[in-house]
C-alpha positions in Angstrom: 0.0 0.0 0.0 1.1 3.7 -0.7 1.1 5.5 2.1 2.5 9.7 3.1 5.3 7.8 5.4 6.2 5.5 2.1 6.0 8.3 -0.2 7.9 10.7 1.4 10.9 8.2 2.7 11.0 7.2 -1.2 11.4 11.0 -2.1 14.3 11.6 0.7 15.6 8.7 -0.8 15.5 9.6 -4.6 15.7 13.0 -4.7 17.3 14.2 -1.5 14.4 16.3 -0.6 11.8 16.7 2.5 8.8 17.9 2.4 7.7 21.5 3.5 4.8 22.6 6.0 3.8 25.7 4.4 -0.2 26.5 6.2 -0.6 26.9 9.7 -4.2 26.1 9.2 -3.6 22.7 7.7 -0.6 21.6 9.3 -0.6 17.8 7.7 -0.5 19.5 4.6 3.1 18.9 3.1 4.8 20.0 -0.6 7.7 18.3 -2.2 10.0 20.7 -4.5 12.4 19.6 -7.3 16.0 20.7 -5.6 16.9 22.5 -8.4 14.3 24.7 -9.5 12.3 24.5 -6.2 9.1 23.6 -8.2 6.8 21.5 -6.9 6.2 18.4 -7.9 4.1 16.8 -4.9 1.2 17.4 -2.8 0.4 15.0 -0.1 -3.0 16.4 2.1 -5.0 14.5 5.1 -8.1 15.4 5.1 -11.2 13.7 7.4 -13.2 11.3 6.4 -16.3 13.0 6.4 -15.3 15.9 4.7 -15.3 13.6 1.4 -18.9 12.1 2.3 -17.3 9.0 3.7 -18.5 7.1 6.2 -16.7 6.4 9.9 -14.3 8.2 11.3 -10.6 8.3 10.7 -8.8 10.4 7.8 -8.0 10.2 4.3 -4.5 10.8 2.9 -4.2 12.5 -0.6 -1.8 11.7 -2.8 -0.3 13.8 -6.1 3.1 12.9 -6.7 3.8 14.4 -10.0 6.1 11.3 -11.6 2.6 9.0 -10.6 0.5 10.4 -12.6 -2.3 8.8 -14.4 -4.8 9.2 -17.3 -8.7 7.8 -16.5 -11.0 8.6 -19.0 -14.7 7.6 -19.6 -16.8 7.5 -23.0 -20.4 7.4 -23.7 -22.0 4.0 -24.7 -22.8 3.8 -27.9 -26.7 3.4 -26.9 -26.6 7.1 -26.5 -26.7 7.9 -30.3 -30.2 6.1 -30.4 -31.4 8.8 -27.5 -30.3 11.6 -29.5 -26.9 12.1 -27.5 -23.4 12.2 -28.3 -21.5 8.6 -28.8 -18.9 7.6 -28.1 -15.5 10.4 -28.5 -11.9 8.8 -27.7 -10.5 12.4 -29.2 -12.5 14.2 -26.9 -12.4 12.3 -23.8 -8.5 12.4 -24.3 -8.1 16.7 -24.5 -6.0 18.1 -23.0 -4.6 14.7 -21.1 -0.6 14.2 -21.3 0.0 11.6 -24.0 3.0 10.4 -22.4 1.1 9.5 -19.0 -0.8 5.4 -18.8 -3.7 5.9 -19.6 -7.2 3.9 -18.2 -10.2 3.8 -20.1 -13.7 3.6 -19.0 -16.1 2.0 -22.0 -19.5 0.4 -21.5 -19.1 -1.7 -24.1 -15.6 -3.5 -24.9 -16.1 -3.7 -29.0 -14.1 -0.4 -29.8 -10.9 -2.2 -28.4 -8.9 -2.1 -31.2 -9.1 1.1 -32.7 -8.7 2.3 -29.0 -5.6 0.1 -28.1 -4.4 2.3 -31.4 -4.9 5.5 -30.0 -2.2 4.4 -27.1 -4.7 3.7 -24.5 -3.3 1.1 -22.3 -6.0 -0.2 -20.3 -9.8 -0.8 -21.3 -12.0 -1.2 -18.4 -15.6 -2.9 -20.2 -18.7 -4.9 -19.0 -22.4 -4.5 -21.4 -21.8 -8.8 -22.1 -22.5 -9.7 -18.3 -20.2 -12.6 -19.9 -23.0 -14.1 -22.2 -25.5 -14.9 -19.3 -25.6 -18.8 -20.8 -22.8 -21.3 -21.2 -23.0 -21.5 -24.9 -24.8 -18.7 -25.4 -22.2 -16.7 -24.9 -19.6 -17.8 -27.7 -22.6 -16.5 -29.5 -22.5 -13.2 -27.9 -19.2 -13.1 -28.5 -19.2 -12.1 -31.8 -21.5 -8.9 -31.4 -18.7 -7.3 -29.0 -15.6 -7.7 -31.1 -14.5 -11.0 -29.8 -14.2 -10.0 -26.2 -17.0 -11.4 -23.7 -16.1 -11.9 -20.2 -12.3 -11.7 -18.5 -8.8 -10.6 -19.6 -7.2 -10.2 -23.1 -4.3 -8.0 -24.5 -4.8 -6.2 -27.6 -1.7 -4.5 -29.6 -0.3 -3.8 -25.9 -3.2 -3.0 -24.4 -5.0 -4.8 -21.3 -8.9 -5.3 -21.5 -10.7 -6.6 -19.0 -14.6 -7.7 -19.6 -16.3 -8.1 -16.2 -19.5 -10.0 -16.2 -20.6 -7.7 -13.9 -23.1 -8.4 -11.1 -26.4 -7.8 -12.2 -28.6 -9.6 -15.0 -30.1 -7.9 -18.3 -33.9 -7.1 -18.3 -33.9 -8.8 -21.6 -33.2 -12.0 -20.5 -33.0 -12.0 -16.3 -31.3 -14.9 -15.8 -27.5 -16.4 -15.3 -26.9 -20.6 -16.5 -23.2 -21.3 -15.7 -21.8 -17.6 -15.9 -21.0 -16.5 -12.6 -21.3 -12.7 -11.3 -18.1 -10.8 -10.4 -17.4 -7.9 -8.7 -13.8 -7.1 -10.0 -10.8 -5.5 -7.7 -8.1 -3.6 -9.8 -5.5 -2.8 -7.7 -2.9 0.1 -9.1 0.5 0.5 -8.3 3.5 2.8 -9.0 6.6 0.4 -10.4 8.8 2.6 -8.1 7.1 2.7 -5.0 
């Protein structure tokens, strides 16, 4: 786990530098300048609990460390053309984000994988296939969203995951041999 005593003993360690207590009023609040130029290129904040809207007591460390950045973007399903709404827009979804940061995208449905794997995205997070609902069924399914129906695949360098989700389709509210999931993605920097 990443924590502010983790961080900031890997950015004494790296770079030489301690972080700075610059508000009286928020005294946990700490910065982390480049030595050189004396920008900064970290924000680490505590903050309570309940001030985000979370539950129980206890506090929340904030992390922005600027070499740990990282890209999430969402798009609209496709089903949104048929309401009269704007599809689906890698381009703008993607403006104004650093194209040399990983990027994670957020896409109902997992069919636009390869022209999105393309446009350098590195992750595709998907569901829409709840994984075919029916053994069988779903090799069917499969063919309707680009190949991909329930789990992992890489595509030109890119990870897609396909989570059945937990829920069943009003369409057809059942599950025979496809399981529910609830998926954990668990992020880490390489460095830390």
């Amino acid at each position: 786990m990443i924590t502010k005593a983790r961080v900031l003993k890997y950015a004494a360690d790296k770079y030489g530098t301690q972080p700075e207590y610059l508000w009286k009023r928020t005294p946990d609040t700490a910065i982390l300048r480049h030595a050189h130029n004396r920008k900064w290129y970290g924000v680490l904040i505590t903050i309570s609990k309940s001030a985000l809207g979370l539950k129980g007591e206890g506090q929340v460390e904030i992390i922005n460390v600027e070499d740990s950045a990282l890209v999430i973007a969402g798009i609209t399903d496709q089903a949104a053309l048929s309401y009269g709404m704007k599809g689906p827009d890698l381009d703008s979804a993607l403006a104004g984000a650093p194209e040399d940061m990983p990027t994670i995208l957020l896409s109902h449905r997992p069919a636009g994988a390869t022209e999105y794997a393309m446009a350098g995205v590195n992750v595709q997070l998907s569901g829409h296939t709840h994984g075919g609902m029916i053994q069988g069924v779903d090799q069917l399914l499969r063919y309707a969203n680009g190949g991909y129906i329930s789990g992992s695949y890489m595509i030109d360098g890119m990870h897609l995951y396909v989570s059945n989700g937990t829920g069943l389709w009003n369409g057809f509210p059942i599950r025979l041999g496809i399981p529910a999931e609830i998926t954990e993605f668990v992020l880490q920097a390489s460095h830390l």
